[in-house]
C-alpha positions in Angstrom: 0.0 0.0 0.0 2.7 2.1 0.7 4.1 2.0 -2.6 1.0 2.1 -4.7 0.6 5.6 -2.8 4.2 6.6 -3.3 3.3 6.1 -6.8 0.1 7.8 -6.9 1.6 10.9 -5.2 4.8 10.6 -8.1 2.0 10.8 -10.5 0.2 13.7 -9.5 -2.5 10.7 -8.6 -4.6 9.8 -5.7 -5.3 6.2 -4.2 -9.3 6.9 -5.6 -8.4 6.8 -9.6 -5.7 4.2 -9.6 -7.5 1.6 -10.3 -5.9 -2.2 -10.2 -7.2 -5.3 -13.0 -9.7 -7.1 -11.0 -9.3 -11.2 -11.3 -11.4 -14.0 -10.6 -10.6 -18.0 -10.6 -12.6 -19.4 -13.3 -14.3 -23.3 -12.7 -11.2 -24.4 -14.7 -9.3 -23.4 -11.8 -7.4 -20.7 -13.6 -6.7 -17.2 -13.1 -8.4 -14.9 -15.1 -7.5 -11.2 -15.5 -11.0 -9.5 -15.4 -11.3 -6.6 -18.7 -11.7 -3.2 -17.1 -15.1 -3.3 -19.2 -16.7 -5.7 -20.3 -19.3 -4.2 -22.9 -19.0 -7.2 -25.8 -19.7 -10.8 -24.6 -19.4 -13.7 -26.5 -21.8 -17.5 -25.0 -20.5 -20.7 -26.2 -24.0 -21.9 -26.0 -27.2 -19.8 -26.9 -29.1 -21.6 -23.9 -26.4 -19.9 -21.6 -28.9 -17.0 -22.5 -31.8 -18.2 -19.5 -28.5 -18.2 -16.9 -27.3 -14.8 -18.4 -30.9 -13.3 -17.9 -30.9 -14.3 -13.9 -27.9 -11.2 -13.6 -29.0 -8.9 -16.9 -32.6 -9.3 -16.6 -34.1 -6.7 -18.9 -30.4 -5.7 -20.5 -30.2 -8.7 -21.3 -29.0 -8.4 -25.7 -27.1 -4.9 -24.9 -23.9 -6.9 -24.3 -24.3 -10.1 -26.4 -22.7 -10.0 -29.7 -22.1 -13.9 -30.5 -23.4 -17.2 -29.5 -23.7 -21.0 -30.7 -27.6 -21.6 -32.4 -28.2 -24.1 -29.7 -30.9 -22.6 -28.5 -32.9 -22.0 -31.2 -32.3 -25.3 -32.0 -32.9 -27.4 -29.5 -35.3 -25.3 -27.3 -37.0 -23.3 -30.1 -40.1 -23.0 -28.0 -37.6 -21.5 -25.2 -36.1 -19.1 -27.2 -39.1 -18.0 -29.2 -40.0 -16.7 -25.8 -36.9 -14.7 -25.3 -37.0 -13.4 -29.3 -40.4 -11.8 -29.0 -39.1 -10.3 -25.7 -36.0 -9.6 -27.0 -36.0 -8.8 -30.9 -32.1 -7.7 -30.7 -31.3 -11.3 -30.5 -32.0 -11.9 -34.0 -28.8 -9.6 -34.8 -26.8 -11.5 -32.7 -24.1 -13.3 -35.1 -24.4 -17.2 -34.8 -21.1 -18.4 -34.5 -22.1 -22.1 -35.3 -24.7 -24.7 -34.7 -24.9 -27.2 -31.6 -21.7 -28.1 -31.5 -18.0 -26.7 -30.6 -16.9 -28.4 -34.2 -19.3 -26.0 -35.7 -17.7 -23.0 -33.6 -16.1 -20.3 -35.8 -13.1 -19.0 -34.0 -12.4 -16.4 -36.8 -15.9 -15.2 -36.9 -15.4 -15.0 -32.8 -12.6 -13.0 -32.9 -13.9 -10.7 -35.8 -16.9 -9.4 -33.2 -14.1 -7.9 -31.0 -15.6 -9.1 -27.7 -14.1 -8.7 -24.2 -15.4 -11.6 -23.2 -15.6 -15.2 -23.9 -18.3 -17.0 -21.4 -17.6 -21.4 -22.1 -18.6 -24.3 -20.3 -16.4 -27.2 -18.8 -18.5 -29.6 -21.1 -21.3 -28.9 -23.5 -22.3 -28.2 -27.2 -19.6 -25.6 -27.4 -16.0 -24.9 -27.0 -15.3 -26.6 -23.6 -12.3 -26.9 -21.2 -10.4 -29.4 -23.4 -10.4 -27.0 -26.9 -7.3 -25.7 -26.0 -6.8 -24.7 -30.0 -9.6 -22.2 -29.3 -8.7 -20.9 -25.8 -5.6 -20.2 -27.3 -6.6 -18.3 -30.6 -8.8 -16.1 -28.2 -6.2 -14.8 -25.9 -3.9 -14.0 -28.8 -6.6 -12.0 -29.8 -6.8 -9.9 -26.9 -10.4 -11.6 -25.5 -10.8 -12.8 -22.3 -11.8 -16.1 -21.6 -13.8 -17.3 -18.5 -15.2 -21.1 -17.9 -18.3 -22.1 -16.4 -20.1 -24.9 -15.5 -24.1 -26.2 -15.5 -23.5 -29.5 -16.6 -20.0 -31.6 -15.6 -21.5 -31.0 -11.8 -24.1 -29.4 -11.7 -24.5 -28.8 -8.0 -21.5 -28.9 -6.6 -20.4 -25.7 -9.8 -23.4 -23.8 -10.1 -23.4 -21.4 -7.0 -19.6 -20.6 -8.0 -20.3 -20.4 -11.5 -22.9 -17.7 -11.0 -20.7 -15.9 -8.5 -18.0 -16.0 -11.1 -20.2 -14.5 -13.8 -21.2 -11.5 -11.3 -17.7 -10.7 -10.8 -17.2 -10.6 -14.8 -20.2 -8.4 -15.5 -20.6 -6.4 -12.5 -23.5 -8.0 -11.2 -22.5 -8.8 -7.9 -25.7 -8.0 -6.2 -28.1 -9.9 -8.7 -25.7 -12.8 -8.3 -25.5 -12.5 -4.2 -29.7 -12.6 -4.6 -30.0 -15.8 -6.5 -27.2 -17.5 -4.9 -29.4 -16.9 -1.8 -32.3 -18.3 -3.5 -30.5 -21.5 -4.9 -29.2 -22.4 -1.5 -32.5 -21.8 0.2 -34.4 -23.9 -2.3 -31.3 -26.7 -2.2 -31.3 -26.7 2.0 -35.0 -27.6 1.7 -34.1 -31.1 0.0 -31.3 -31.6 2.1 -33.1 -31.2 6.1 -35.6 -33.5 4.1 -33.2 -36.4 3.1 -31.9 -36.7 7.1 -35.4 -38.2 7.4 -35.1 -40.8 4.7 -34.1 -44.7 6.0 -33.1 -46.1 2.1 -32.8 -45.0 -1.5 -35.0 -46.5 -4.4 -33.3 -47.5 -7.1 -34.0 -45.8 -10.1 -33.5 -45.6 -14.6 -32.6 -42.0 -15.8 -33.1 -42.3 -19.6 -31.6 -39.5 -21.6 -32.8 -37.8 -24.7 -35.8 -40.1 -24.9 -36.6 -40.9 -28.6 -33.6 -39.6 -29.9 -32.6 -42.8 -30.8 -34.0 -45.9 -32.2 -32.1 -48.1 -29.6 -32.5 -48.8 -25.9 -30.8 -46.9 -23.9 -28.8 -43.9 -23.5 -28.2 -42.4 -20.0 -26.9 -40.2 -17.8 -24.7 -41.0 -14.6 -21.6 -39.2 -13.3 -22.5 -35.5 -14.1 -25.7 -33.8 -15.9 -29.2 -34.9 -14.7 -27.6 -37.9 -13.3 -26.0 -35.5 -10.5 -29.6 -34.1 -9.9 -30.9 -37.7 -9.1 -27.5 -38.6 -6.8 -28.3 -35.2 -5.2 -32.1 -36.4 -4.8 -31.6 -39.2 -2.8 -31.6 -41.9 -5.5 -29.7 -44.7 -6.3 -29.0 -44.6 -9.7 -28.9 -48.6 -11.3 -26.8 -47.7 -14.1 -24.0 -45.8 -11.5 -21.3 -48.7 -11.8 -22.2 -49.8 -15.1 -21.4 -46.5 -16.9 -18.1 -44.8 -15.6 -18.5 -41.5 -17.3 -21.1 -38.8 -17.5 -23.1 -40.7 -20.3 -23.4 -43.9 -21.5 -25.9 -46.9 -23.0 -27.8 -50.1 -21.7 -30.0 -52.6 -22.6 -33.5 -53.1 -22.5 -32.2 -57.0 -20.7 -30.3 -55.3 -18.4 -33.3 -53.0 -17.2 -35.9 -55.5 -17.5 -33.6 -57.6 -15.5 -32.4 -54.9 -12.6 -36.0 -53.9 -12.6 -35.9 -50.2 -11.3 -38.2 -48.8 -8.5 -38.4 -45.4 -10.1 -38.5 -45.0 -14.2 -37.3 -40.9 -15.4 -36.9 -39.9 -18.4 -35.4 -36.5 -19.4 -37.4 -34.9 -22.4 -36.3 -33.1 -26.2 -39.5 -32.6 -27.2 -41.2 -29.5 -27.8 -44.4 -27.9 -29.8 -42.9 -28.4 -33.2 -41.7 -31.6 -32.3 -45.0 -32.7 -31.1 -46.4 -31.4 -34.6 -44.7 -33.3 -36.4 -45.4 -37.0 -34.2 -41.5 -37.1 -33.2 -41.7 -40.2 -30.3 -40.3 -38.2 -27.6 -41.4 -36.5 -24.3 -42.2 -33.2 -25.1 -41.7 -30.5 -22.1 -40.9 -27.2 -21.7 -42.0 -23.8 -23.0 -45.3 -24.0 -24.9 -46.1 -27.8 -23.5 -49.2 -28.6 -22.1 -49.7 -31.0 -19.2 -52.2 -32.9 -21.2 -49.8 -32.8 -24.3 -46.8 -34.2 -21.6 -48.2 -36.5 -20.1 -49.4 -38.0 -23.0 -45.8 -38.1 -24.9 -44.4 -40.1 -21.9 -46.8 -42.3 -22.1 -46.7 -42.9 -25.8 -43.1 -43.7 -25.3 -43.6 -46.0 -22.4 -45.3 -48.2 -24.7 -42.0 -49.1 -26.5 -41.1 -52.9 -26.5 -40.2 -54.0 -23.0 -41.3 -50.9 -21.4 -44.9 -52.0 -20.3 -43.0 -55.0 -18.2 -41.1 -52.3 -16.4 -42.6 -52.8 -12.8 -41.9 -48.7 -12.6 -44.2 -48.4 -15.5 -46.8 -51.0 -14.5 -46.7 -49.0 -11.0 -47.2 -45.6 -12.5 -44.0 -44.7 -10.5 -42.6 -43.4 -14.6 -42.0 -39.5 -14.5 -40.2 -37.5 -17.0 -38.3 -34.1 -16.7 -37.1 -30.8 -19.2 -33.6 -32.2 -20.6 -32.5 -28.6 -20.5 -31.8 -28.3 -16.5 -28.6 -29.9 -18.1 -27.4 -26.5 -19.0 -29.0 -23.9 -16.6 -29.0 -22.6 -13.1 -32.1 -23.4 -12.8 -31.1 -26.6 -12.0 -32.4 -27.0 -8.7 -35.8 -26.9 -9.9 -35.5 -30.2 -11.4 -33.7 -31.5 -8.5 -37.0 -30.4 -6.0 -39.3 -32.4 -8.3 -37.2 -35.3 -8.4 -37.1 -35.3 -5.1 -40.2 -35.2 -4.2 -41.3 -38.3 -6.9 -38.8 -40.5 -4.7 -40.1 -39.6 -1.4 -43.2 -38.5 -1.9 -44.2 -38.3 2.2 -40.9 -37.3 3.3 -41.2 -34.7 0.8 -44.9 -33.5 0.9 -44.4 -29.9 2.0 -41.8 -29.7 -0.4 -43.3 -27.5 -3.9 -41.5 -27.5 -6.9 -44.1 -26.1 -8.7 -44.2 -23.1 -6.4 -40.1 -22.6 -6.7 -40.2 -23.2 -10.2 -43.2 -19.8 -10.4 -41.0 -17.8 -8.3 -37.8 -18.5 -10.1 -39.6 -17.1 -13.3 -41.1 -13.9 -11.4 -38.1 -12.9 -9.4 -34.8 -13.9 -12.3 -36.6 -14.5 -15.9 -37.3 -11.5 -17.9 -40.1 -13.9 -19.9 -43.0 -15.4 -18.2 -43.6 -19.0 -17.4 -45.5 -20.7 -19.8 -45.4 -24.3 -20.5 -44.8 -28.1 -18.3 -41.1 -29.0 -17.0 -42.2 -32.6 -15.7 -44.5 -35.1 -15.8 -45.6 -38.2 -14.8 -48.0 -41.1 -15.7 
């Protein structure tokens, strides 16, 4: 201190306008040298938008220049919200599709941005493109790494506190970090009453595929159901974050507790794509309906989950949002269903969308038959 005011004074300066770069440890565990304004921003996924909007609310386009199509492509129900809200998006330069081998470095780098905002693991440029982290910073941009997805829990509360730090939204992040860990502690104190775990399927991306069946286990959704108190059947079987079974193995193990996570939307449903369709513009008639259409596959019907009606179904895209903990309430509650009877994932779920969405709530996140 005594030399920054030896230097000020040598300057003609005082302590008040020199100014020091602000830094931040990203979720890649690196240091990152904060821009002294960040007024260009860069999302290697488009559905980053819904986290983005928790801090920038109704400013939400002024900053964005760049962002992978994901969104509109994967969620368009979702992000024809957020366009008739927001018509500025539509400017926004798409800097590939819904994947990072899509991702155009060049194009990045030719919107000037100060900032790059990329996940640990997604669609887009994640922790392990180190060809495109380093084409960035010898462009001058800033690079900062998030995460929704890899683990979801344990990385969202930083990764929001991260983000408020880059765009000077330390107070909107403090409020929803409050929220999140309110909502979260109200699973936990419930848990301490539970004796044992059910055992439970956690299909991914149902219909998305022809064969039976991909899932999730270390990281995404599978997190959510670790985090909900249940025991996930295809845990030892699949090492990674996502893997496949067989109908024999599940008809075999014969779950408790049948989820499936659901890419269906209202154009989807249009056209008679065999998915569960949830989210934005989804009716509870319209999803409850879709899962049970796909329940009916081969070998599903002799699913003792299914023949129980203990077969629910939840919004895929909690994979890539802080929102997360909304999914993890209702799963929750499906698995202990008296432990967890004061517990309302609806109600958090409305308040989320009143107090941190700039659109309105409008559609069906879960289901069940």
């Amino acid at each position: 201190m005594n030399y920054l005011k030896g230097m000020a004074l040598a300057l003609g300066l005082t302590l008040s306008t020199l100014t020091l770069a602000a830094s931040v440890t990203d979720l890649a565990g690196r240091q990152v040298t904060l821009p002294a304004k960040v007024g260009r921003i860069i999302l290697g996924e488009g559905r980053m938008l819904t986290t983005l909007a928790i801090l920038e609310k109704q400013q939400l386009p002024q900053r964005v220049v760049g962002m992978l199509g994901d969104f509109e492509q994967l969620d368009p129900a979702g992000y024809a919200q957020y366009r008739q809200r927001f018509p500025a998006l539509d400017k926004v330069v798409r800097l590939g599709k819904t994947s990072a081998a899509t991702f155009s470095a060049e194009q990045a780098i030719a919107l000037k941005p100060d900032l790059a905002i990329f996940s640990l693991s997604g669609h887009g440029p994640d922790v392990n493109d180190h060809a495109t982290l380093k084409r960035l910073q010898a462009a001058g941009i800033t690079v900062l790494y998030v995460d929704f997805t890899r683990d979801p829990l344990l990385h969202t509360v930083r990764s929001v506190e991260v983000l408020g730090q880059a765009l000077g939204r330390k107070q909107e992040a403090a409020e929803f970090i409050a929220f999140y860990q309110a909502e979260m502690d109200k699973v936990r104190q419930r848990l301490k009453l539970t004796r044992r775990q059910p055992t439970v399927f956690l299909e991914s991306r149902v219909g998305l595929s022809r064969e039976c069946c991909e899932t999730m286990t270390h990281g995404m959704i599978g997190r959510l159901l670790d985090a909900a108190g249940g025991h996930n059947i295809a845990g030892k079987l699949v090492p990674g974050m996502h893997g496949t079974v067989n109908l024999e193995f599940l008809l075999k193990a014969q779950p408790e507790v049948y989820i499936g996570t659901a890419i269906g939307n209202p154009a989807s449903v249009a056209r008679g794509v065999p998915s569960i369709a949830l989210g934005s513009g989804i009716d509870a008639a319209t999803a409850r309906a879709s899962l049970r259409k796909v329940l009916g596959r081969p070998g599903f019907p002799q699913l003792k989950a299914v023949a129980g009606k203990r077969a629910f179904a939840i919004w895929h895209h909690y994979n890539y949002s802080a929102q997360n903990i909304i999914g993890l309430q209702a799963m929750a509650k499906w698995l202990y269903p008296q432990e967890m009877a004061d517990l309302q994932p609806e109600d958090t779920l409305r308040r989320f969308y009143q107090r941190f969405q700039p659109v309105a709530l409008n559609g069906t996140y879960w289901t069940q038959l």
